[in-house]
GUFI-704909 format. One record per residue (C-alpha): chain; x, y negated, z negated; residue number from 0. Coordinates in Angstrom, 2 decimals, m for minus. Example, Ala and Ser with C-alpha at 12.3 -4.5 7.8 and 13.67 -1.06 7.14 Angstrom:
<nodes>
 chain    east   north      up resi
     A   12.30    4.50   m7.80    0
     A   13.67    1.06   m7.14    1
</nodes>
This chain:
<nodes>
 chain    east   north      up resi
     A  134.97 m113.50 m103.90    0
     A  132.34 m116.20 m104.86    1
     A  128.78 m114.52 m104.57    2
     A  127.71 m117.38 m101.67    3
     A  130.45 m116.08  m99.69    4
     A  130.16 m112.41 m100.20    5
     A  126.19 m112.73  m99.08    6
     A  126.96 m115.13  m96.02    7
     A  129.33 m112.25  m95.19    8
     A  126.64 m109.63  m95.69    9
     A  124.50 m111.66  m93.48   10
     A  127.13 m112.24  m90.43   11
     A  127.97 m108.43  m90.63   12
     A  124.29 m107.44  m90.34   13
     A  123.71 m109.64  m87.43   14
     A  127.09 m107.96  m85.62   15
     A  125.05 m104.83  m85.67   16
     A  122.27 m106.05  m83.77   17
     A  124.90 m106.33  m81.24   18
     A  125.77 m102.61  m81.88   19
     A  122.41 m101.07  m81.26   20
     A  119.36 m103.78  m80.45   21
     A  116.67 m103.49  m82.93   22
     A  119.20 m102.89  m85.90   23
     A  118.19 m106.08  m87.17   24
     A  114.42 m105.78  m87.75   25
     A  113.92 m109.44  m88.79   26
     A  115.93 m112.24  m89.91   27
     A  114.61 m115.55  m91.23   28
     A  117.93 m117.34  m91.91   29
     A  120.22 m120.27  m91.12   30
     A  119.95 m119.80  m87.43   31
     A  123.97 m120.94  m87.27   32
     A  124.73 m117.87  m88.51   33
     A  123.11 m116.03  m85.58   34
     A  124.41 m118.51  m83.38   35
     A  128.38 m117.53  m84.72   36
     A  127.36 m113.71  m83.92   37
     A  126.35 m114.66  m80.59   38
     A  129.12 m116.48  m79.60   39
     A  131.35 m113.40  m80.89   40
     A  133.53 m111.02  m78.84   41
     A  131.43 m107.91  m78.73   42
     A  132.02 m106.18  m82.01   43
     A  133.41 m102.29  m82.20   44
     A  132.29 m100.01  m84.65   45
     A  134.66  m99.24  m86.68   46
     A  135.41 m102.60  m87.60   47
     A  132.01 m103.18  m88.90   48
     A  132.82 m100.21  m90.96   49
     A  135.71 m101.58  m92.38   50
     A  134.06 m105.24  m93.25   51
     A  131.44 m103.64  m95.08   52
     A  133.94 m101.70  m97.06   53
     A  135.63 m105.22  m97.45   54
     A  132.48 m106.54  m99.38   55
     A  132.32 m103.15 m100.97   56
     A  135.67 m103.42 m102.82   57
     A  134.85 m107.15 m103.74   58
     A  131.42 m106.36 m105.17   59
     A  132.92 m105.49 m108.90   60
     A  134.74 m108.76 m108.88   61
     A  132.42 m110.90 m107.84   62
     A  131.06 m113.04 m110.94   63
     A  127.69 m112.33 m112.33   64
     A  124.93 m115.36 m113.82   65
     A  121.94 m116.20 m113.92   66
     A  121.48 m116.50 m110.10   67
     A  123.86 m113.67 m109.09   68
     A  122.24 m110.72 m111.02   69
     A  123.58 m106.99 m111.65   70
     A  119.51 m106.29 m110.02   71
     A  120.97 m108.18 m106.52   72
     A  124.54 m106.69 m107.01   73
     A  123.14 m103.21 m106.52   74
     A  120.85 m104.36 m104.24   75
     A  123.65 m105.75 m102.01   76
     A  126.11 m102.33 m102.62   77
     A  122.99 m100.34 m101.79   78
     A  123.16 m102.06  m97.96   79
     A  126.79 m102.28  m97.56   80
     A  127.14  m98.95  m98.00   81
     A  124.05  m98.20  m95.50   82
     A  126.40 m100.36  m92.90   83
     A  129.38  m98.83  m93.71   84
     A  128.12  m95.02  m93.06   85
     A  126.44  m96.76  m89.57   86
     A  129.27  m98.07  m88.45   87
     A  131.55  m95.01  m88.98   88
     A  128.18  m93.42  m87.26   89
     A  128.45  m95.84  m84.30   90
     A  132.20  m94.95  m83.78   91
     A  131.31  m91.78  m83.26   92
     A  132.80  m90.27  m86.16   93
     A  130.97  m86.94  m87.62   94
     A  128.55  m87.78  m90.45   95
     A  126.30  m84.76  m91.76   96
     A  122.66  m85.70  m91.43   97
     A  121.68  m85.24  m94.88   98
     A  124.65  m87.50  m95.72   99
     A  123.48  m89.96  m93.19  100
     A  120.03  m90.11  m95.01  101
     A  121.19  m90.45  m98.60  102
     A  123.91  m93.33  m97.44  103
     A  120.96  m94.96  m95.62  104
     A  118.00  m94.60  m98.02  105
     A  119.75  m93.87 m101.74  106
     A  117.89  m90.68 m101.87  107
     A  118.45  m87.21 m101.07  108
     A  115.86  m84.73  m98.92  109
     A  115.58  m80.98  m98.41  110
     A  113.09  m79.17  m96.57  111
     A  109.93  m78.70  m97.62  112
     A  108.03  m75.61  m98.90  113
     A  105.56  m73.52  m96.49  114
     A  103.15  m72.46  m99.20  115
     A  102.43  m76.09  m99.92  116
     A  102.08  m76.38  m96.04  117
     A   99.74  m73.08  m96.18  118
     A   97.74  m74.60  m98.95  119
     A   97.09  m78.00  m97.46  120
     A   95.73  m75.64  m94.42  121
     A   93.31  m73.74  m96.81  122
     A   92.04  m77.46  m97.75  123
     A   91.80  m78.70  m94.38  124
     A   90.09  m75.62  m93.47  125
     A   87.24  m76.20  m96.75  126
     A   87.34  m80.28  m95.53  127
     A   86.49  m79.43  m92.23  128
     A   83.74  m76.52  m92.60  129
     A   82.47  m75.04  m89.95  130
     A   84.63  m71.38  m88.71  131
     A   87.58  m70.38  m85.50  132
     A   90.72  m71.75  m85.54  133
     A   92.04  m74.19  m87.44  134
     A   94.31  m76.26  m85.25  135
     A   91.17  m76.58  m82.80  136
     A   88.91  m77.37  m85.43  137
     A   90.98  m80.61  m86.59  138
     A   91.96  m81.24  m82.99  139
     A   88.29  m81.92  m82.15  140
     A   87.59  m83.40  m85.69  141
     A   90.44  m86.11  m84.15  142
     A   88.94  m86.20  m80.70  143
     A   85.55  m87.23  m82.88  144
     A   87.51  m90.06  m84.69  145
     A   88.65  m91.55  m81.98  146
     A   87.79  m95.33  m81.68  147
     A   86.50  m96.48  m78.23  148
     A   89.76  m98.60  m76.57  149
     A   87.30 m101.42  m75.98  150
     A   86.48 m101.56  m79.90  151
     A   89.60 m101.31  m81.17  152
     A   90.68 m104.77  m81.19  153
     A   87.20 m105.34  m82.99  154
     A   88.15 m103.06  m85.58  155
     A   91.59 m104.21  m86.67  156
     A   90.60 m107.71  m87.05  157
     A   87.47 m106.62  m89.04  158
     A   89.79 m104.19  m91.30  159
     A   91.92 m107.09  m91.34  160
     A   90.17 m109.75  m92.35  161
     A   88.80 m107.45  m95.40  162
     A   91.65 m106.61  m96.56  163
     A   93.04 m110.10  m96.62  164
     A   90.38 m110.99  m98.65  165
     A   91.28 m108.49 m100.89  166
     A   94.63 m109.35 m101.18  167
     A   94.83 m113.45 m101.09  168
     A   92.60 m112.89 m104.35  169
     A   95.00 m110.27 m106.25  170
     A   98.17 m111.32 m104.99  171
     A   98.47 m115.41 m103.93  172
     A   99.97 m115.62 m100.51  173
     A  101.01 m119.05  m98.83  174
     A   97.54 m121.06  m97.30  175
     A   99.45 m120.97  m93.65  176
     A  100.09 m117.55  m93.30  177
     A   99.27 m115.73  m90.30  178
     A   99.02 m112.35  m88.03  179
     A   98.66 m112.10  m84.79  180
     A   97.78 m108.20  m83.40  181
     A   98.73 m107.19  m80.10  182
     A   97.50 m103.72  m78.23  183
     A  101.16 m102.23  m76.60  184
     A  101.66  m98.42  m74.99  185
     A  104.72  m96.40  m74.05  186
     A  105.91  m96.65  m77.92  187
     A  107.59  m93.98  m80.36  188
     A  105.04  m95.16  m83.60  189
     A  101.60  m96.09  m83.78  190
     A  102.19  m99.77  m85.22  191
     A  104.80 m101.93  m86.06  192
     A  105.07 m105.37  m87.78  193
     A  107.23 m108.07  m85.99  194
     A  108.09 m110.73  m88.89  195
     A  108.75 m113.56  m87.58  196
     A  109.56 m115.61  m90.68  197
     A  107.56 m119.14  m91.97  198
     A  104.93 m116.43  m93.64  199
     A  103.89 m115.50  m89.62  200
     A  103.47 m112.02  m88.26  201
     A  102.83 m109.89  m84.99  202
     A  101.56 m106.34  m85.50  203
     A  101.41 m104.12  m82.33  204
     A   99.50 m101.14  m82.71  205
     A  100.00  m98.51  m79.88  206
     A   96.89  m97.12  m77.91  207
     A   98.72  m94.84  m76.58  208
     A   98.15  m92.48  m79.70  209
     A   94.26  m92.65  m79.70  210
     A   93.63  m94.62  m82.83  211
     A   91.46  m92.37  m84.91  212
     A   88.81  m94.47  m87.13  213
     A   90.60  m92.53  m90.94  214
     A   93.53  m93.67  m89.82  215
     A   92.66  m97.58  m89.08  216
     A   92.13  m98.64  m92.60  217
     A   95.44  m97.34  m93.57  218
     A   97.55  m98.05  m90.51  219
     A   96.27 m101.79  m91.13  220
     A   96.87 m101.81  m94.43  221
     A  100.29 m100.66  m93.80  222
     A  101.48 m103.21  m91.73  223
     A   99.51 m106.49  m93.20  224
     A   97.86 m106.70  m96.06  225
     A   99.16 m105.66  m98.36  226
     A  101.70 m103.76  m96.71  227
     A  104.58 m105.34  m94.42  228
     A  103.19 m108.57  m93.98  229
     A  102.43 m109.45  m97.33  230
     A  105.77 m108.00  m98.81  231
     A  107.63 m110.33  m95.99  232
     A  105.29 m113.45  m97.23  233
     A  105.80 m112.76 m100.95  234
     A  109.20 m112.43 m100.62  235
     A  110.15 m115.35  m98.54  236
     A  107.85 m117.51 m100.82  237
     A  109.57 m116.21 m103.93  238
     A  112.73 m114.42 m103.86  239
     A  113.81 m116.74 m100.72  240
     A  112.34 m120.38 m100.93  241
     A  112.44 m120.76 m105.32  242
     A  115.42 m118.61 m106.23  243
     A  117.35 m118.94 m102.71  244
     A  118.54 m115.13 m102.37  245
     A  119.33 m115.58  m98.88  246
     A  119.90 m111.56  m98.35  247
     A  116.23 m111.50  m98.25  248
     A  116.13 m113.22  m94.95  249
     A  117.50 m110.13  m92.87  250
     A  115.75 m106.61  m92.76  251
     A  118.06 m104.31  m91.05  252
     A  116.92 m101.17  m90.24  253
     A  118.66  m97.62  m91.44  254
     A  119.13  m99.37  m95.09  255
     A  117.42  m98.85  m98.45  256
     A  115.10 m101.61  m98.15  257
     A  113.13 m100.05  m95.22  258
     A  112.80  m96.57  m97.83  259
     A  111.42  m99.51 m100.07  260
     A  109.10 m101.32  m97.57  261
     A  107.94  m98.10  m95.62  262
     A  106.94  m96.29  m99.45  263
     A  105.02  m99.69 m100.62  264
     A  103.27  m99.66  m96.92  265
     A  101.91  m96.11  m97.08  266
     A  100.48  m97.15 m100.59  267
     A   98.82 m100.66  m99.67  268
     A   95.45  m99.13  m98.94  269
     A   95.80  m96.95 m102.13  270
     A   96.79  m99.68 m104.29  271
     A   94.60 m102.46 m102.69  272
     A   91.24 m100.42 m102.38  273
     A   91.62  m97.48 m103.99  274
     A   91.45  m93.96 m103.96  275
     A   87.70  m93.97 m102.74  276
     A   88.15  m95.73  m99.69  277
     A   86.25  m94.07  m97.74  278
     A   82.92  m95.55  m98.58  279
     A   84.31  m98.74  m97.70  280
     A   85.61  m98.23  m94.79  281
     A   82.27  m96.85  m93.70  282
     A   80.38 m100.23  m94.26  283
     A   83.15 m101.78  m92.47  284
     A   82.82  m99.84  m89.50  285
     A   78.59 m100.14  m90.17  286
     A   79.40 m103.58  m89.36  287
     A   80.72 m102.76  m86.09  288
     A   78.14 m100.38  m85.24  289
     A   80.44  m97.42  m85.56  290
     A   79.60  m94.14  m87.53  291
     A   82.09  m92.81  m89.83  292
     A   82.03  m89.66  m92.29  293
     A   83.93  m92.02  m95.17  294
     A   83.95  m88.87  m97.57  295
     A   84.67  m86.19  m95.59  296
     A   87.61  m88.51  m93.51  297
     A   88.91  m89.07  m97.63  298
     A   89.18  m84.88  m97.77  299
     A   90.66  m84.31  m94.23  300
     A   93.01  m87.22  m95.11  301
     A   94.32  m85.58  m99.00  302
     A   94.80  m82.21  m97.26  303
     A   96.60  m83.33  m94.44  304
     A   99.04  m85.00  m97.35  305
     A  100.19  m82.09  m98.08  306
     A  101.90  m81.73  m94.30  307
     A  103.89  m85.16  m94.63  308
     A  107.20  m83.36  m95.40  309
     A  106.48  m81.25  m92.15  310
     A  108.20  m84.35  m89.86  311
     A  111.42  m84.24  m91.90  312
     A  111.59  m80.85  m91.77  313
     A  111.71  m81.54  m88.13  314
     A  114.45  m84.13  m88.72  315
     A  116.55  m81.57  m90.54  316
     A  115.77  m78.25  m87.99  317
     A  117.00  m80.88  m85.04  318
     A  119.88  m82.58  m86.96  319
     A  121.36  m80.83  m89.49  320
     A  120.84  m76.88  m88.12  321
     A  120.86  m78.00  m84.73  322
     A  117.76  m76.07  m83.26  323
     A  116.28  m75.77  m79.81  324
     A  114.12  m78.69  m79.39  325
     A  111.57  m76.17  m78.17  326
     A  111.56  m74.42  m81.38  327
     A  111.22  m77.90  m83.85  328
     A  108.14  m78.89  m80.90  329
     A  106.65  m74.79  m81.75  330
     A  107.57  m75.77  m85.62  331
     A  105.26  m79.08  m85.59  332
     A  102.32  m77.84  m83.52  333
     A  102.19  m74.75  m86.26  334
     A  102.25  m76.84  m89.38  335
     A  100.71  m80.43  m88.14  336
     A   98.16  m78.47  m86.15  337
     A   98.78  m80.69  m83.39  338
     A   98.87  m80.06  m79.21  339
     A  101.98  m80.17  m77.59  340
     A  101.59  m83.70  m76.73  341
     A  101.22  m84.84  m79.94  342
     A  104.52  m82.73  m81.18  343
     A  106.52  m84.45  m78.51  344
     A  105.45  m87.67  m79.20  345
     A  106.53  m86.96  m82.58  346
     A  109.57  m85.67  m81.55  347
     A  110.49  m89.30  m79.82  348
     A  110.95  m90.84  m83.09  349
     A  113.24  m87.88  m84.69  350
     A  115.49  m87.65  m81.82  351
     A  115.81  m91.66  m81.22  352
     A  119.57  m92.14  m82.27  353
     A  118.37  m95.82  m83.86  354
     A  115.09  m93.74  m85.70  355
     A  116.51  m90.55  m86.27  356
     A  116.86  m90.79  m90.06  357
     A  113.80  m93.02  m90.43  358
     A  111.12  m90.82  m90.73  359
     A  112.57  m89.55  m94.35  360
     A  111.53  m93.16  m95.19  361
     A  108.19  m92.49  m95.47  362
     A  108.24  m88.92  m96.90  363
     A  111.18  m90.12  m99.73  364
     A  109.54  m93.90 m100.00  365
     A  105.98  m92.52 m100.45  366
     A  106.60  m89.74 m103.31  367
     A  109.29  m91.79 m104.89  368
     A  106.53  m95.02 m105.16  369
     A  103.42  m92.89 m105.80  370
     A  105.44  m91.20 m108.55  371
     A  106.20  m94.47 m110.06  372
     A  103.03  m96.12 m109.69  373
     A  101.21  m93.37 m111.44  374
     A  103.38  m93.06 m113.94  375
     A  103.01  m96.85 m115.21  376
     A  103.07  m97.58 m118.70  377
     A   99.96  m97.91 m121.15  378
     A   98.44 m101.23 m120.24  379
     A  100.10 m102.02 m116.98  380
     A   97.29 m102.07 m114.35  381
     A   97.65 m100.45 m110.75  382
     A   97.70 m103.76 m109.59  383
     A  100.14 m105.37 m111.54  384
     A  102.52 m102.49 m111.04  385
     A  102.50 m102.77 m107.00  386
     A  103.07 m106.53 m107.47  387
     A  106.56 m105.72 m108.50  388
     A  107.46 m103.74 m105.40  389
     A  106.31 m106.63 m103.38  390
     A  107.96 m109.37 m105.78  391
     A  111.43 m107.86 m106.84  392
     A  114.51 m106.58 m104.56  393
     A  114.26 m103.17 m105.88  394
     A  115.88 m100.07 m104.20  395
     A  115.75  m96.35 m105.34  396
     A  118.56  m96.45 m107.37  397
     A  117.39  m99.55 m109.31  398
     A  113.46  m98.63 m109.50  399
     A  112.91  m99.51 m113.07  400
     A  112.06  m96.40 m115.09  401
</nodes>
């Protein structure tokens, strides 16, 4: 199979699954006929799907490899198919374990996490924090604290925003017409969420349903525009798309290795744009706005509550894979999150959507697997420089250059 054909394919059969499950297809930039084709499609069935991306798998060896149809997008390409093909067999209803599910979705493979790292990461909240009683009502009022006034928030994401943009434009070029547009929503499973819309343009909802807390802005900003999301969408469209037409590029469909990729890169953009110390500049940010903010202590509170990242997959697993009361993974987060009930549940929406289920390992997986490899750059190779590779090449797990 010529490699034009195989990747139209790849495209169509992505599209079909948008028609599966709504949402599947998180954004696609491409030759709108192709869309059009889906549409006018009988409904597809499941197990069909399955069988076309096992189709493209068997003709991935044969297809011919040059200078425009790399081993680097051959992987990438076997990577998704075989995402598709495990969500299709998924979508027929046929049993798939859920730590199968994961590593077929994301190339990578999770186990829970360890409680004295969890008991630890207390102990350091607990020194972050100061003061003496309990711990969960300690951080629960350090939150409450944090919490920036609904009528500011808008203020405060365009202000965050527009410095980090800065920021970015001058380390990593982005096209002069690029844009975001941020919209406040409610009644949603995750705090934000970047809509690309292709043509270097974005819409970022952030939720105020979840009580945006002022140590969480900066990052949650960062994650989804600059130089997170947005600015991976943008530098790949510019580059990967427009000068060396890879037209896989122009779908992102969820439940694949990209979105372990994308998710890992946006949980670093604050770390890799700013830096470590960012909480002294956040604080003059938030000056600016007439807001007061701890920068230093919110940078302690924020590396001991790192420690309880694996705590939401654990969840995952307990609800999944050993099939435990939902009461009991609810008990399991408020314990190690130090979180109220409300706050488990809410967390609980995302683990036991059947589209999100298996997402949440993204960030866990995506963000050790990236900080890992960031930090262990070689001599001479700049933080910088190294990040600009995840937002440049189509890289997945299995392919992250060692």
């Amino acid at each position: 199979m010529a490699a034009n054909e195989l990747i139209r394919d790849y495209l169509l059969l992505g599209l079909r699954f948008d028609r599966i499950e709504e949402g599947y297809v998180d954004s696609f930039t491409g030759d709108a006929a192709l869309r059009r084709q889906v549409a006018d499609e009988p409904a597809p069935e499941p197990a069909d799907l399955a069988r076309q991306a096992r189709r493209l798998l068997d003709a991935l060896p044969a297809t011919p490899r040059d200078d425009d149809f790399t081993d680097l997008r051959a992987e990438y390409l076997r990577g998704h198919l075989q995402a598709l093909e495990c969500a299709g067999r998924t979508f027929a209803g046929q049993p798939v374990g859920f730590v199968e599910e994961v590593r077929q979705y994301f190339d990578v493979d999770i186990a829970k996490g360890d409680p004295d790292r969890y008991r630890a990461a207390h102990r350091a909240l607990d020194e972050a924090l100061g003061g003496d009683g309990d711990l969960a009502e300690r951080v629960q009022a350090y939150r409450a604290s944090e919490e920036i006034p609904p009528h500011r928030l808008a203020d405060a994401i365009n202000a965050f925003s527009s410095a980090l943009r800065d920021r970015v434009r001058a380390t990593y070029p982005l096209p002069e017409t690029e844009t975001i547009n941020y919209e406040i929503v409610t009644d949603k499973p995750w705090s934000g969420f970047n809509y690309y819309l292709g043509d270097y343009t974005s819409t970022v909802a952030v939720n105020a349903d979840l009580k945006q807390q002022m140590s969480n802005l900066p990052r949650l900003v960062a994650h989804e525009s600059y130089p997170g999301h947005h600015t991976e969408h943008c530098r790949k469209e510019a580059g990967l798309v427009a000068k060396l037409g890879q037209a896989e590029q122009t779908i992102f469909l969820v439940n694949t290795p990209q979105c372990l990729m994308a998710e890992g890169l946006a949980d670093l953009a604050l770390y890799a744009i700013v830096g470590p110390e960012w909480g002294s500049w956040a604080a003059e940010i938030y000056a600016d706005l007439g807001l007061r903010f701890d920068g230093e202590k919110a940078q302690a509170v924020s590396a001991a509550m790192a420690g309880l990242a694996e705590v939401r997959q654990d969840a995952a697993l307990m609800l999944h894979d050993e099939h435990a009361d939902p009461d009991d993974v609810a008990a399991y987060l408020r314990r190690w999150l130090l979180v109220d009930d409300t706050r488990a549940r809410q967390a609980m929406r995302f683990i036991a959507s059947p589209l999100w289920r298996a997402y949440t390992s993204t960030y866990i997986e995506g963000y050790r697997l990236l900080r890992g490899w960031l930090d262990d750059r070689p001599a001479g190779v700049g933080l910088a420089e190294r990040f600009g590779t995840l937002l440049d090449e189509p890289l997945i797990p299995s392919t992250l250059p060692r």
